[in-house]
N, C-alpha and C positions, 0 to 999 in steps of 0.2 A: 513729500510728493507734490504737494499744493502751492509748498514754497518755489519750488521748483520753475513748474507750469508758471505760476504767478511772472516768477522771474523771466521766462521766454515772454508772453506775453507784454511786457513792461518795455523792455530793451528793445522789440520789433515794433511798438506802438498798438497792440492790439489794445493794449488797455491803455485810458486817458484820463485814468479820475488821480483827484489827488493826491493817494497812497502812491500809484505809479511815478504819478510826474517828480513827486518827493527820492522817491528810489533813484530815476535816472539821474537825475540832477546831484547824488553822492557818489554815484555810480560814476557819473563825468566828471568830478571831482578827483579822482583815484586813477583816471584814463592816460592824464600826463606823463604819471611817475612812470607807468604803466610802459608807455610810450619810451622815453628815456632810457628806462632799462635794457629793451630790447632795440635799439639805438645802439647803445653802447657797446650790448654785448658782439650786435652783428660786425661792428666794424673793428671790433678787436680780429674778429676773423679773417675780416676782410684786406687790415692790414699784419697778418699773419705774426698777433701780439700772442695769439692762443694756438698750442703745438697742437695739430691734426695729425691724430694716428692713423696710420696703414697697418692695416691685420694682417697684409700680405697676399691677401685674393680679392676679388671685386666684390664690390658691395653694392647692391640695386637699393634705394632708398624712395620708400612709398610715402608719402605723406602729404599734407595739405597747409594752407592758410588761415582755417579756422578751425573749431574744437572739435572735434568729432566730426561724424553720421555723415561725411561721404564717402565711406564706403569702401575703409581701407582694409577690411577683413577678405572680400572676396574676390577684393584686385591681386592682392598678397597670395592669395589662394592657387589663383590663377597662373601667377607669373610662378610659384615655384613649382606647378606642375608643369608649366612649359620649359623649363630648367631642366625639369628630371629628364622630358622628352629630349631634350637638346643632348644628353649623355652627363650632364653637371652634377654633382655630390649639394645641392641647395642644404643653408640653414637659415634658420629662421632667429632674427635677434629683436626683443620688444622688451622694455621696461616692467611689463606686469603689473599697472597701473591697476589698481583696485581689485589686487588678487582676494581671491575667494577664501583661500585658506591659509593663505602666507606663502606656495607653491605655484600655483596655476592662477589664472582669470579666466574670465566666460573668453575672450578673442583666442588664448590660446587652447582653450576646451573645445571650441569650435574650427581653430585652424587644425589639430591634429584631428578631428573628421575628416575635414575636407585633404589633408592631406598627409596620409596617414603613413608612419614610419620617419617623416623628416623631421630631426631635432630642431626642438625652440628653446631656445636660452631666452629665459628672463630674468634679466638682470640690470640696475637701476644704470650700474656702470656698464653702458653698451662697451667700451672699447674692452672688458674684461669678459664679458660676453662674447664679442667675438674671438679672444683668443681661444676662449675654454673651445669654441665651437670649431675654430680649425685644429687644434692641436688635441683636443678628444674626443671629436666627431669629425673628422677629415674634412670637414666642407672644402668645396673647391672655389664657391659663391656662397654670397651673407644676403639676403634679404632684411633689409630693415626696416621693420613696421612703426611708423607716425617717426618716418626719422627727418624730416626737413629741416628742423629746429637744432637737431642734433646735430651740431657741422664737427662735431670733436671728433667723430669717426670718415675717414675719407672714402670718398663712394665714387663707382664709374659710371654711373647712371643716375639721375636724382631725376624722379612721378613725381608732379605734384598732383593732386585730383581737387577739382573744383565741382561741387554741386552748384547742377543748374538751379536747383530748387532753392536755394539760398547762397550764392556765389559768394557774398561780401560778406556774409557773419551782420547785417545788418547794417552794413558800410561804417561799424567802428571797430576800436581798438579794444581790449578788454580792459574792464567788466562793463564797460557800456553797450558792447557790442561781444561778437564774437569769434574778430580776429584775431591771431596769435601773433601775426607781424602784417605791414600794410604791403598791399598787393603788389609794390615795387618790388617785393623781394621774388619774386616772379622771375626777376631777371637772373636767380639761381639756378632757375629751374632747366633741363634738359629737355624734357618732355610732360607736356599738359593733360590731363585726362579731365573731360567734363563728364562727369556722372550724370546719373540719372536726367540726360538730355531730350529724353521719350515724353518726360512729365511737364515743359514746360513750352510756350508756343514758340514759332520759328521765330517771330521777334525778339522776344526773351533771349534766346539763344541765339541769336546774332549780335544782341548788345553784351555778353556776356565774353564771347569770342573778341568782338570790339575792344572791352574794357581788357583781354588780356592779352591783345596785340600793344596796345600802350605800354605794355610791361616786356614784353617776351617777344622774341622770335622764335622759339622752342616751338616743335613741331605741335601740335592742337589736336586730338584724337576725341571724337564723341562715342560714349558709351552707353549702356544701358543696366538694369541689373533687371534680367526674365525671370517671375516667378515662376516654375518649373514643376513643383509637387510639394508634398504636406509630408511631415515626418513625425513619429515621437518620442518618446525619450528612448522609448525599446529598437528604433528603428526600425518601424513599419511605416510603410511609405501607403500612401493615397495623392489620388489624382486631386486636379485644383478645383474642379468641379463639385467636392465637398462643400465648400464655400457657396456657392449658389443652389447645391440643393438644401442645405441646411440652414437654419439663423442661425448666425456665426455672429461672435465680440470677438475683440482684439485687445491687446494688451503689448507695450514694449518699457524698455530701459535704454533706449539711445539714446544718440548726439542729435541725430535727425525723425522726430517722430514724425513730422508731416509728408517724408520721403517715405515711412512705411505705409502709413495712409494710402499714398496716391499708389505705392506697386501694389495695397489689398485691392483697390479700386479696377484698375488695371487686369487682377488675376482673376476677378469674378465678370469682366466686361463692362464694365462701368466708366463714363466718362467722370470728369473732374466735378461734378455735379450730383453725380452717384455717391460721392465717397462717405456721409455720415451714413448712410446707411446698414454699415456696418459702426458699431460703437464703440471705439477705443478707447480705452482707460491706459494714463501715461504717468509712467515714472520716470524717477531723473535717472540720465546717462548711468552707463553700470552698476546700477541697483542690485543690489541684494538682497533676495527676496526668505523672509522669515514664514513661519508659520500663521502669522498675521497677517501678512500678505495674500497666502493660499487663501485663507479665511475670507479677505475681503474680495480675493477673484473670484472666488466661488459665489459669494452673495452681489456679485456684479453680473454674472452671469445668472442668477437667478431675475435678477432686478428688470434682465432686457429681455428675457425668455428667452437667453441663447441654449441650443442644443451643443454648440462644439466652441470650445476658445480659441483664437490662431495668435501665435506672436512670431518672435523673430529668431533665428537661429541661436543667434546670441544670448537670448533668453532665456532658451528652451533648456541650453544643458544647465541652467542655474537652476531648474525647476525639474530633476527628475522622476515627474511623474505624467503617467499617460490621463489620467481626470482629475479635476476636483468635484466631490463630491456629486460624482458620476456625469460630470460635465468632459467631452473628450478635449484632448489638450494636443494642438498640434502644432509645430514649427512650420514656414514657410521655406522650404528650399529656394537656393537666390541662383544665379548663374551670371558670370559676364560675360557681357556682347559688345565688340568692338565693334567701329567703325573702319577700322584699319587695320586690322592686327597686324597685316603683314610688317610696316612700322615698326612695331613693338618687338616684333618678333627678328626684325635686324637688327637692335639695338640688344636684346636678350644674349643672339649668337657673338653679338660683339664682344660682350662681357666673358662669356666664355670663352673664348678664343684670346682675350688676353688673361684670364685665369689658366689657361694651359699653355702659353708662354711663360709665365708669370712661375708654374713650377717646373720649365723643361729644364 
């Protein structure tokens, strides 16, 4: 966990002593190769060295520019309920990256909540994943979650979504930074989603719109994610207002902690000056949490005199319980809010509409 933190801290410059500087500078060492590889591979694609499969229905593909925590869980969420509403048979296809039991992950434990009865295949091989998914679950449309990278599966639609709050991964390449390819591959993209654009000033967010006009002509859609209510493992719901009548700590395992920070901030009325005010304790990305864990949330929670813990969706089903040692334990409900939908929502009907050409 410390290692972790340490490592964000280092790669964005919060820390400057010479443990850090030692770290980045092997870390920029490694950037190159790093670099090259994902070079190479893009233009094998690009010069169609690598065969692109078609599953035979459309495929919408969510995904981003750097490691996680913008927010591919309940854009995904979103767009296959607007699928289901369009009249479409939606599935869901994701690798299962750090599944829980060898079966499921927290993303897909949290996307059949949010959207409950549509299959998710995870499977490392997406192109074998979509076929299971058309030929044994009828899908008519494939949603593919963190699929950008993924170009071996052909798609009618390619999200990319860009967090305001950290747009560049720290303006490097990985592991010095935490992009996955440089922002030129932008120019793949279809359509842009800037997340959590609520949290960052109008400046910020007009140089980040800037910086992805350089790259893209793809239409630009700002987003938000509203925190909405408190949930717990048993699904009992409470208002957000728990949070301000209670001392409330927080705890996460994402890509993006300081995007949970600022929507706790947010949910209780707190400006960006407000936000230590609640105390969060941070693990690395898809953590797994042991009975060690419980152990030390509970003595974290003693530590700050919290009454209630709040963490993130995605958390919350990896931890099915409603307390630790009589501390209540509650998820934040997320929702998204376009700027546009309408947008979104013609490009959604499009994909439909040639998925039902596609089987006439």
């Amino acid at each position: 966990m410390d290692a972790y933190r340490s490592y964000l801290q280092s790669i964005s410059q919060e820390r400057r002593d010479p443990l850090a500087r030692v770290l980045c500078g092997a870390l920029a060492c490694c950037t190159p190769f790093y670099r090259g590889a994902v070079r190479l591979r893009n233009r094998a694609y690009d010069l169609r060295r690598v065969r692109i499969c078609d599953p035979g229905v459309p495929v919408v593909s969510v995904g981003n520019l750097t490691t996680g925590g913008t927010g591919k869980t309940p854009v995904v969420a979103w767009i296959v309920n607007r699928l289901r509403e369009l009249g479409a048979t939606p599935g869901i296809l994701s690798r299962g990256y750090r599944s829980l039991d060898g079966a499921e992950n927290d993303e897909k434990r949290l996307l059949d909540r949010l959207c409950p009865g549509v299959p998710h295949i995870q499977n490392r091989d997406r192109v074998a994943g979509a076929v299971a998914a058309v030929t044994e679950h009828g899908c008519s449309v494939l949603v593919l979650d963190d699929g950008f990278q993924h170009r071996r599966l052909k798609r009618q639609l390619d999200i990319v979504l860009i967090d305001a709050v950290n747009p560049w991964g720290y303006g490097r390449l990985l592991p010095r930074g935490l992009l996955r390819e440089p922002p030129a591959s932008l120019g793949r993209a279809d359509l842009v989603l800037i997340t959590r654009s609520d949290q960052v000033s109008t400046a910020e967010l007009a140089a980040t719109r800037t910086e992805i006009r350089r790259h893209t002509n793809a239409h630009v859609i700002r987003s938000r994610f509203a925190a909405t209510g408190l949930i717990n493992a048993e699904g009992v719901r409470r208002p957000l207002d728990v949070l301000s009548q209670q001392r409330a700590a927080a705890f996460c395992g994402i890509g993006n902690p300081e995007g949970f920070r600022r929507t706790l901030a947010g949910a209780v009325g707190r400006d960006g000056a407000g936000t230590e005010a609640i105390p969060l304790k941070i693990f690395p990305d898809h953590h797994h949490y042991t009975e060690a864990d419980s152990r030390a949330l509970a003595a974290f929670a003693a530590s700050v005199h919290a009454e209630c813990l709040v963490t993130t969706g995605k958390d919350l089903v990896k931890i099915p319980r409603t307390e630790l040692s009589g501390v209540a334990v509650w998820g934040v409900e997320i929702e998204l809010r376009l700027e546009d939908a309408t947008r979104l929502m013609d490009c959604l009907e499009s994909c439909v509409s040639a998925g039902d050409r596609k089987a006439a």
